[in-house]
C-alpha positions as a Markdown table, in Angstrom:
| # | Residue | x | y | z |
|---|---|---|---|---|
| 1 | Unk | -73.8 | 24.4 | -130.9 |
| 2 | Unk | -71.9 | 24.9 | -134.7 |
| 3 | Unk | -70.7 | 21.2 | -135.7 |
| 4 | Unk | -66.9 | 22.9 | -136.7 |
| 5 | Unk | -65.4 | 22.1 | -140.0 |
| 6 | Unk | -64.1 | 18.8 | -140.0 |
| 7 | Unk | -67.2 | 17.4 | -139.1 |
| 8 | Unk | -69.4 | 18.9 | -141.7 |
| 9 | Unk | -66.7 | 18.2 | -144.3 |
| 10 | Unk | -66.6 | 14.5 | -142.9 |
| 11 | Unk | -70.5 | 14.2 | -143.3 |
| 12 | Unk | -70.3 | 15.9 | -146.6 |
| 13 | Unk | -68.2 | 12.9 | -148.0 |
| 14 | Unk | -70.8 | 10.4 | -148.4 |
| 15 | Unk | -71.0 | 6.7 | -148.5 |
| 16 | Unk | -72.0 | 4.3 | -151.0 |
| 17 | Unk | -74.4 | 1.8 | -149.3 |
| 18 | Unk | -74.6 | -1.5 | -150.5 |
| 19 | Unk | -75.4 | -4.7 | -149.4 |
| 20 | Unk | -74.4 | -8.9 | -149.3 |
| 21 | Unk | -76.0 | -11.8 | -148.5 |
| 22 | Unk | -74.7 | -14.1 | -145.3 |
| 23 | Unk | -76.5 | -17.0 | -144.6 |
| 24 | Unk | -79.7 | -16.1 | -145.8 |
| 25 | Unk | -79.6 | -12.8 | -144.1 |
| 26 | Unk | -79.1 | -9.2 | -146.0 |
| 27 | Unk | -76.2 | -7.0 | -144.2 |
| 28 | Unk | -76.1 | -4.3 | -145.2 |
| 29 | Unk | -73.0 | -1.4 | -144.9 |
| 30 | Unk | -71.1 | 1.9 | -146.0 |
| 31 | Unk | -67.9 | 2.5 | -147.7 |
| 32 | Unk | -65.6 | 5.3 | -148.1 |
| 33 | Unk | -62.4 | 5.7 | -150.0 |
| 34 | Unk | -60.6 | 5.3 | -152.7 |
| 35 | Unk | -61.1 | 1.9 | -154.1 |
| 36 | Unk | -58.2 | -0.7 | -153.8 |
| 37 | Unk | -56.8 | 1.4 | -151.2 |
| 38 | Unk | -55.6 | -0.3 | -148.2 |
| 39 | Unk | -58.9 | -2.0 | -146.8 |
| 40 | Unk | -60.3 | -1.2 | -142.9 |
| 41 | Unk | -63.4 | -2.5 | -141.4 |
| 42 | Unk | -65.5 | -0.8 | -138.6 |
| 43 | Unk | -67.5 | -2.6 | -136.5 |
| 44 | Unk | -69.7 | -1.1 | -134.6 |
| 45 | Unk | -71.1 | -2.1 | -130.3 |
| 46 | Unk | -74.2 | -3.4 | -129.4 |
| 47 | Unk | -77.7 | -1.9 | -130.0 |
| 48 | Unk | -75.5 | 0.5 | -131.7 |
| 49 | Unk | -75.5 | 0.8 | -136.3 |
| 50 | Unk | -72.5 | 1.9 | -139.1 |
| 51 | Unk | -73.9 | 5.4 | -139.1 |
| 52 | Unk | -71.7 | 5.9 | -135.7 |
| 53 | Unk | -69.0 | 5.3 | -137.7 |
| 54 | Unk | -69.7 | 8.6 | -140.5 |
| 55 | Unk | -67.5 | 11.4 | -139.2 |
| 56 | Unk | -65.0 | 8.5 | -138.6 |
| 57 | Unk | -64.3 | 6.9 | -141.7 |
| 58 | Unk | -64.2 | 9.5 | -144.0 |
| 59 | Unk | -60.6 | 10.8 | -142.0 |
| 60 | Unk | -59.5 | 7.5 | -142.4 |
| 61 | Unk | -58.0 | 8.9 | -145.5 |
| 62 | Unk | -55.8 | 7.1 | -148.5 |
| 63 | Unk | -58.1 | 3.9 | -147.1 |
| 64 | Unk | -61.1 | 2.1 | -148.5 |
| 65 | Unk | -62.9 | 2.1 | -145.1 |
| 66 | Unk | -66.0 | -0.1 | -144.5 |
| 67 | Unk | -68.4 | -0.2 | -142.3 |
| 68 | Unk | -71.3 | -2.2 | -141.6 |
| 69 | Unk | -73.7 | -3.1 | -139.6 |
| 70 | Unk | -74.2 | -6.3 | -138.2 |
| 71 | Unk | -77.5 | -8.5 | -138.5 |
| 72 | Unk | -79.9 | -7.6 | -135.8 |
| 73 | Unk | -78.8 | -3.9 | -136.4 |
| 74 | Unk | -79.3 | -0.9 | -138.3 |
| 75 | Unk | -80.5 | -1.6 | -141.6 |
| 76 | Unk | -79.3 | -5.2 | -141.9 |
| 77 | Unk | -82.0 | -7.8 | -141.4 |
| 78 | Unk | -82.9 | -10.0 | -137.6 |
| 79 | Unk | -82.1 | -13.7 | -137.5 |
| 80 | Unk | -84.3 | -15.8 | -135.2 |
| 81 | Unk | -80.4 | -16.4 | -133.5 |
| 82 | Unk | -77.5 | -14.4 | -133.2 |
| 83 | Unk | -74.0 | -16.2 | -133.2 |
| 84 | Unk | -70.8 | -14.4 | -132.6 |
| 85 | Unk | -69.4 | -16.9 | -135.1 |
| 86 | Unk | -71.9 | -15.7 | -137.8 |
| 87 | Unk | -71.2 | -12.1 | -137.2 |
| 88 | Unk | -67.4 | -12.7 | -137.9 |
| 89 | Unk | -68.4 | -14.4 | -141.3 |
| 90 | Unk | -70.4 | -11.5 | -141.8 |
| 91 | Unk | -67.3 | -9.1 | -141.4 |
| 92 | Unk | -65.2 | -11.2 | -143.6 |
| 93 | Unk | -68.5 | -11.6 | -146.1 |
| 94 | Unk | -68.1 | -7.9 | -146.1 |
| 95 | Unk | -64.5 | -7.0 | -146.6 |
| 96 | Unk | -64.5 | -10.1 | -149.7 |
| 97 | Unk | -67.7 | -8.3 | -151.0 |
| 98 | Unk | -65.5 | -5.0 | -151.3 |
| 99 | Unk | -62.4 | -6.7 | -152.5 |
| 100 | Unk | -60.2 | -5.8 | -149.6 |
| 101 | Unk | -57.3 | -7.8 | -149.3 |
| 102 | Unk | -56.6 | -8.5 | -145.6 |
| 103 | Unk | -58.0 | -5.3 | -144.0 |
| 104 | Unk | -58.0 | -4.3 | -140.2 |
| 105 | Unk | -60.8 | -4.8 | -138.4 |
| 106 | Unk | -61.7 | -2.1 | -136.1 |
| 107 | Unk | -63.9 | -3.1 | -133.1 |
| 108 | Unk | -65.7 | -1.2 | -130.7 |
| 109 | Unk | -67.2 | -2.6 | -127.5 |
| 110 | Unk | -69.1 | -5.7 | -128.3 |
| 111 | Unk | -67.6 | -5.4 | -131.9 |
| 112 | Unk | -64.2 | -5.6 | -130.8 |
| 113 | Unk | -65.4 | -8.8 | -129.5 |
| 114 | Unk | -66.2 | -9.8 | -133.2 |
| 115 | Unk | -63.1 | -8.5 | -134.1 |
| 116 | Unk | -61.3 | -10.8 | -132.2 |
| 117 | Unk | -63.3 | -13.5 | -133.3 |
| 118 | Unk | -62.6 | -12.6 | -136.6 |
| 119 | Unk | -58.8 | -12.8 | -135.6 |
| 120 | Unk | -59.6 | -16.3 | -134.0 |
| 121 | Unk | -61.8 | -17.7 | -136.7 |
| 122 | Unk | -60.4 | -16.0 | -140.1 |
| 123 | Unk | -56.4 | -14.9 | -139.8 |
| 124 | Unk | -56.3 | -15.4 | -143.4 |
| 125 | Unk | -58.3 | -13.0 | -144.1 |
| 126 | Unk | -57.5 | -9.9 | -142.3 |
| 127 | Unk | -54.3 | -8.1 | -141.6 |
| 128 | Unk | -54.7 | -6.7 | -138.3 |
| 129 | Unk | -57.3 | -6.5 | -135.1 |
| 130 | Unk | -57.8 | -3.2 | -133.2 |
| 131 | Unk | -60.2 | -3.6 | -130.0 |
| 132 | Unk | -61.9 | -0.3 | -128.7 |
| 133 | Unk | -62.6 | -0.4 | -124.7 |
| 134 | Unk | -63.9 | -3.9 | -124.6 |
| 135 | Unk | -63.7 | -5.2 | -120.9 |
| 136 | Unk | -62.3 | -8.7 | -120.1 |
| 137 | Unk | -66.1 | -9.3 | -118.8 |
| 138 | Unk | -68.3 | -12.5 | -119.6 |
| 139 | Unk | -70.4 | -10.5 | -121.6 |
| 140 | Unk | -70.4 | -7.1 | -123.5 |
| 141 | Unk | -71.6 | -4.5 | -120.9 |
| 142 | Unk | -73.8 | -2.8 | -123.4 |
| 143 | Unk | -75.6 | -6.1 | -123.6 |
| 144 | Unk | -76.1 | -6.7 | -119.8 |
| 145 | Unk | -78.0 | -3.2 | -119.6 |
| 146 | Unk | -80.5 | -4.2 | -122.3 |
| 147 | Unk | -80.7 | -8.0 | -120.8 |
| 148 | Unk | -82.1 | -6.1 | -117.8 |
| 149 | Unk | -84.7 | -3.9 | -119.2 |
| 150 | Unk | -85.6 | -6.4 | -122.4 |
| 151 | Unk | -89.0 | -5.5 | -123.7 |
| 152 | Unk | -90.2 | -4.5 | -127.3 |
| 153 | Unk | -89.0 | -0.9 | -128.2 |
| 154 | Unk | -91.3 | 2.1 | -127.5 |
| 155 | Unk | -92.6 | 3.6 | -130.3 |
| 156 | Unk | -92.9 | 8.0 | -130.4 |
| 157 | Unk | -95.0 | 9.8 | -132.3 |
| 158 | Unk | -92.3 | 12.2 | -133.7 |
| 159 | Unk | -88.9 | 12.0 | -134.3 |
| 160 | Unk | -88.0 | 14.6 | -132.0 |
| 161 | Unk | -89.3 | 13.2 | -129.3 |
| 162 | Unk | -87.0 | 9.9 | -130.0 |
| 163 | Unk | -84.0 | 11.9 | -130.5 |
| 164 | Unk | -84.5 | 13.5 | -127.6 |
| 165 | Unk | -84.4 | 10.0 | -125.9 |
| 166 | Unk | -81.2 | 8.8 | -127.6 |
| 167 | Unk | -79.1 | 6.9 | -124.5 |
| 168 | Unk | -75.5 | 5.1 | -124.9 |
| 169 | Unk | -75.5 | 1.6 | -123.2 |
| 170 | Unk | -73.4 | 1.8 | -120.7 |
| 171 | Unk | -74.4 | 5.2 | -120.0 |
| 172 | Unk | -72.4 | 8.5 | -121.0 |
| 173 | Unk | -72.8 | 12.1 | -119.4 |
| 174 | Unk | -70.6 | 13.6 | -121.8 |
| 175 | Unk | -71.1 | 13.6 | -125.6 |
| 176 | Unk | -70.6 | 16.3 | -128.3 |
| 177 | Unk | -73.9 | 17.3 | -129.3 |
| 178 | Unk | -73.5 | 17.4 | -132.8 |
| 179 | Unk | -72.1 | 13.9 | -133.1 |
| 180 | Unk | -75.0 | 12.8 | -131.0 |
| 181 | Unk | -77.5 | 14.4 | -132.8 |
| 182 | Unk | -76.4 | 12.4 | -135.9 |
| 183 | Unk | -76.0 | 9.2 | -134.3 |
| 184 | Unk | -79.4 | 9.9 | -132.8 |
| 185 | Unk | -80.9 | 10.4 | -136.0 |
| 186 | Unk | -79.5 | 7.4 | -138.0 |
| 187 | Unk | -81.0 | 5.0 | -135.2 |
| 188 | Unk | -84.4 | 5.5 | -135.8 |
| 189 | Unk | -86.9 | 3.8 | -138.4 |
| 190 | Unk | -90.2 | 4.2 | -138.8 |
| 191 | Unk | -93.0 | 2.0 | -138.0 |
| 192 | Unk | -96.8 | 1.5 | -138.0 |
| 193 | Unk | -97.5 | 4.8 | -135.5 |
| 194 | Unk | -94.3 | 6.5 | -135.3 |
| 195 | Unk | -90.7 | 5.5 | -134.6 |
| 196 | Unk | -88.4 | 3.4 | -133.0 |
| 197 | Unk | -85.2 | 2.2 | -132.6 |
| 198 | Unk | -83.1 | 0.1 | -135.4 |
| 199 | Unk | -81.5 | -2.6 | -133.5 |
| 200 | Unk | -83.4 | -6.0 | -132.5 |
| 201 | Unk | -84.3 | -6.0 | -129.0 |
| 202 | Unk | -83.8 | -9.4 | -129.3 |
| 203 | Unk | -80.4 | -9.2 | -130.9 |
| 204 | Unk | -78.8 | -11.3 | -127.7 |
| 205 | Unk | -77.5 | -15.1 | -128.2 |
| 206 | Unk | -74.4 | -17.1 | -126.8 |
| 207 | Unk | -71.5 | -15.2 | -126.6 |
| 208 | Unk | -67.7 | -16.6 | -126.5 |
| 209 | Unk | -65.6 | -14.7 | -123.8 |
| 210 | Unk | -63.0 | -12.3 | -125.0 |
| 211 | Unk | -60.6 | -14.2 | -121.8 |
| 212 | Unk | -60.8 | -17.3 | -124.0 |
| 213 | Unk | -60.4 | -15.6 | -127.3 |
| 214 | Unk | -57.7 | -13.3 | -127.0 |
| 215 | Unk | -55.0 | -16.2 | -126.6 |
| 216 | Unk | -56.4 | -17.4 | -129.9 |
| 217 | Unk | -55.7 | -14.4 | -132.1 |
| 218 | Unk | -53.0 | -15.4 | -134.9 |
| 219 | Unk | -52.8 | -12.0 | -136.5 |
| 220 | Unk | -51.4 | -8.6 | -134.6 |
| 221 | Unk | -53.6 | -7.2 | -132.2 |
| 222 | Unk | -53.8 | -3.2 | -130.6 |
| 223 | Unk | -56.0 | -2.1 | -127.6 |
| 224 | Unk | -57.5 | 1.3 | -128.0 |
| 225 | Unk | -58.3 | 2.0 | -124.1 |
| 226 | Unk | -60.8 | 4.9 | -122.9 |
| 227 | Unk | -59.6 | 7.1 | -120.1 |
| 228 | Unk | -62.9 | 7.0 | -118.2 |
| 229 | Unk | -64.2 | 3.8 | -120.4 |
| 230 | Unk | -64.5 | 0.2 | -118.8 |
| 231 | Unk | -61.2 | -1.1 | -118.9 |
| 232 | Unk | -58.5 | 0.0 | -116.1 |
| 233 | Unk | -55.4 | -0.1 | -116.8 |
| 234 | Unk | -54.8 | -3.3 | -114.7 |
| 235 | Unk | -57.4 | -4.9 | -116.9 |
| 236 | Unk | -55.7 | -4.2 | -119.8 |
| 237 | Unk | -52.4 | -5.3 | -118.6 |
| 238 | Unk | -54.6 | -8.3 | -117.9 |
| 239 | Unk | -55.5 | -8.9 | -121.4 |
| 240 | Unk | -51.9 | -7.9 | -123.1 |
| 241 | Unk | -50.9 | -11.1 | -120.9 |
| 242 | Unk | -53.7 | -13.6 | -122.4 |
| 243 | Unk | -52.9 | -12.5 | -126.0 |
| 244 | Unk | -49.8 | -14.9 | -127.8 |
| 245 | Unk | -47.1 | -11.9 | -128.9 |
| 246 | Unk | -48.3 | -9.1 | -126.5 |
| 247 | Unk | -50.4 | -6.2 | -127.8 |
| 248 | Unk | -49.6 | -2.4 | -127.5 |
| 249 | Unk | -52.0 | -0.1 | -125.2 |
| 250 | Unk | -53.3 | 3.3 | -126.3 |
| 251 | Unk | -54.9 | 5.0 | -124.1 |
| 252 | Unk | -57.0 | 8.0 | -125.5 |
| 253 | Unk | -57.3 | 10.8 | -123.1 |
| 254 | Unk | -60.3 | 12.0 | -121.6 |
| 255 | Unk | -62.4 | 9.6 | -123.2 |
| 256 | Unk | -65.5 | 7.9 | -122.3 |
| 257 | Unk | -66.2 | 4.5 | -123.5 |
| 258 | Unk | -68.0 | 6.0 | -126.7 |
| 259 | Unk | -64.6 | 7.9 | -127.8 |
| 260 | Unk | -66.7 | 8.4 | -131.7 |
| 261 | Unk | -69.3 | 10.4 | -129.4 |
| 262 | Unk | -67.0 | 12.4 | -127.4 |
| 263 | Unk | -63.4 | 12.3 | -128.6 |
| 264 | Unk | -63.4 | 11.5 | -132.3 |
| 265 | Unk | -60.7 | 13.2 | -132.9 |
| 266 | Unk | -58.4 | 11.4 | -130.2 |
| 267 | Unk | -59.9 | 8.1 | -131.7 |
| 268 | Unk | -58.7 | 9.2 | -135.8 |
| 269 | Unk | -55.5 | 10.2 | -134.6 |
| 270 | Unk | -54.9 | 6.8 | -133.1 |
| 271 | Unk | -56.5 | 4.9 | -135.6 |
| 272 | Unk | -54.5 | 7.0 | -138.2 |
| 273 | Unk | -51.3 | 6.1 | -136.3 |
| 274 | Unk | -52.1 | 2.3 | -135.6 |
| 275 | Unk | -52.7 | 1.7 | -139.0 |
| 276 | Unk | -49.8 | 4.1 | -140.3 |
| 277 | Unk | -47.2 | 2.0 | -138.3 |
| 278 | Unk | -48.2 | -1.3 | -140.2 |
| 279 | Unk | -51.4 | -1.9 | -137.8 |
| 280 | Unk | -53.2 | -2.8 | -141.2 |
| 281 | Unk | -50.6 | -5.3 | -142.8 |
| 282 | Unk | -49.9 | -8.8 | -141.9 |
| 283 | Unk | -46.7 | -9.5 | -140.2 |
C-alpha cells in the first residue's frame, strides 16, 4: 500500500533527538516545532518507544511537541527498578530540558497513567493532562500480557523477519500498514547475532492505580476514548466521576486502542481541538 501525503510529509519533517539526565539514567527523546511555541508532551504505552509518536507530532502544528521515551524503552537507558513516580520526573525533566512552560501532557495507555501522575505529582508544571484509552484497571493491560509471557526477547537474524513479527500489546487486527511498518521499524536494535526489540523485558515495577489517582489531579484533565479500545463508555463515566471538576469524553470513532496505528487522523483532529480550546493552558 502508498503511505498518502500527509504521512510522507509528516515523516519528512524530522526531529531533533536529544537527550537529559534523570536520576542517573539517560532519557532520551524527539522534538518538533517551532521553539517557544506552546509546549506538548507525548507519552508513549508500554513496551511501546517516541517513534509511535512521528506522523503525530509533526501535525501538532504552531506547537513545540515532545516526545520521549521513557527509561526501560526505546533508546533511553534500563534502571534495575522502574517507579511510576520516576517516570513522571522524567516527563517533567523533559519538558524543563526544552523550556516548555506548562505543556500538556499527552498519555497513551500506560502513559496516560504517567500523565496522570504527572498531574498528581507536578501541577505546577504542566498546563493540561490528556489520557488516551487507559482502562480504570489495576494495572496497564499492555503490561499484564507481557507479565504472562515474561522471558528475555528473541533475537532474528534479519530485520525482516522482526518486522514481520511486530505485535500491539493488547492485541490489534486492524492497523494501517504503513504506520506499522514504521513503528515496526523504530522498535528494533541490534544485538550480538541479530535483532531484537527496544523495550526492557523487565521494564515492570509497582504501579499506583489510575482509581486512586484520578481524584488527585489538580490541573484540567480530557479523556481521549477508543471506539473498540478498552474503556466502555460506562467505564469512562466511571472515571469522569473519580476526577475533582469532571473531565470531557471524546470518543474517536472506529478506533482501536492504538488510534496512532489505525486512526491517526481521528487522534490529530482531537488532539488539535483539545488543545485549541485551551486543553494546553492552565485554568
Amino acid at each position: 500500500m502508498t503511505p498518502p501525503t500527509w504521512f510522507t510529509q509528516a515523516l519528512a519533517q524530522q526531529p531533533e533527538h536529544r537527550d537529559v539526565v534523570v536520576s542517573g539514567a539517560r532519557v532520551h527523546y524527539r522534538v518538533w516545532g517551532p521553539a517557544g511555541a506552546p509546549g506538548v508532551v507525548l507519552v508513549h504505552g508500554g513496551a511501546a518507544h517516541s517513534g509511535w509518536w512521528d506522523h503525530v507530532a509533526p501535525l501538532l502544528t504552531g506547537r513545540r511537541v515532545v516526545a520521549l521515551d521513557l527509561t526501560g524503552h526505546g533508546d533511553s537507558d534500563r534502571r534495575e527498578d522502574y517507579d511510576p513516580l520516576l517516570w513522571a520526573r522524567e516527563v517533567v525533566a523533559v519538558a524543563a530540558d526544552e523550556g516548555l512552560d506548562r505543556p500538556a501532557v499527552v498519555g497513551h495507555s500506560m502513559g496516560g497513567w504517567v500523565a496522570v501522575t504527572v498531574g498528581v505529582e507536578h501541577p505546577g508544571d504542566i498546563g493540561s493532562v490528556v489520557v488516551v484509552d487507559s482502562p480504570l484497571n489495576d494495572r496497564p493491560p499492555d503490561e499484564r500480557r507481557l507479565r504472562e509471557r515474561r522471558r528475555p526477547h528473541r533475537v532474528y537474524p534479519d530485520p525482516d523477519e522482526a518486522r514481520a513479527r511486530f505485535r500491539t500489546l493488547p492485541p490489534q487486527d486492524v492497523l494501517l500498514p504503513f504506520v506499522r511498518e514504521h513503528v515496526a521499524a523504530g522498535s528494533l536494535q541490534a544485538v550480538e547475532g541479530g535483532w531484537t526489540w527496544k523495550f526492557d523485558p523487565d521494564f515492570f515495577g509497582t504501579r499506583l492505580r489510575l482509581r486512586d489517582l484520578l481524584p488527585g489531579v489538580a490541573v484540567p484533565l480530557t479523556f481521549l476514548r477508543c471506539e473498540h479500545g478498552l474503556v466502555s463508555p460506562e467505564m469512562a463515566t466511571e472515571m469522569v466521576g473519580l476526577t475533582r471538576a469532571g473531565m470531557p469524553v471524546v470518543d474517536l470513532p472506529d478506533s482501536g486502542h492504538h488510534p496512532m496505528l489505525d486512526q491517526p487522523l481521528a487522534l490529530v483532529t482531537a488532539l488539535r481541538t483539545v488543545l485549541a480550546l485551551g486543553g494546553d493552558r492552565p485554568r
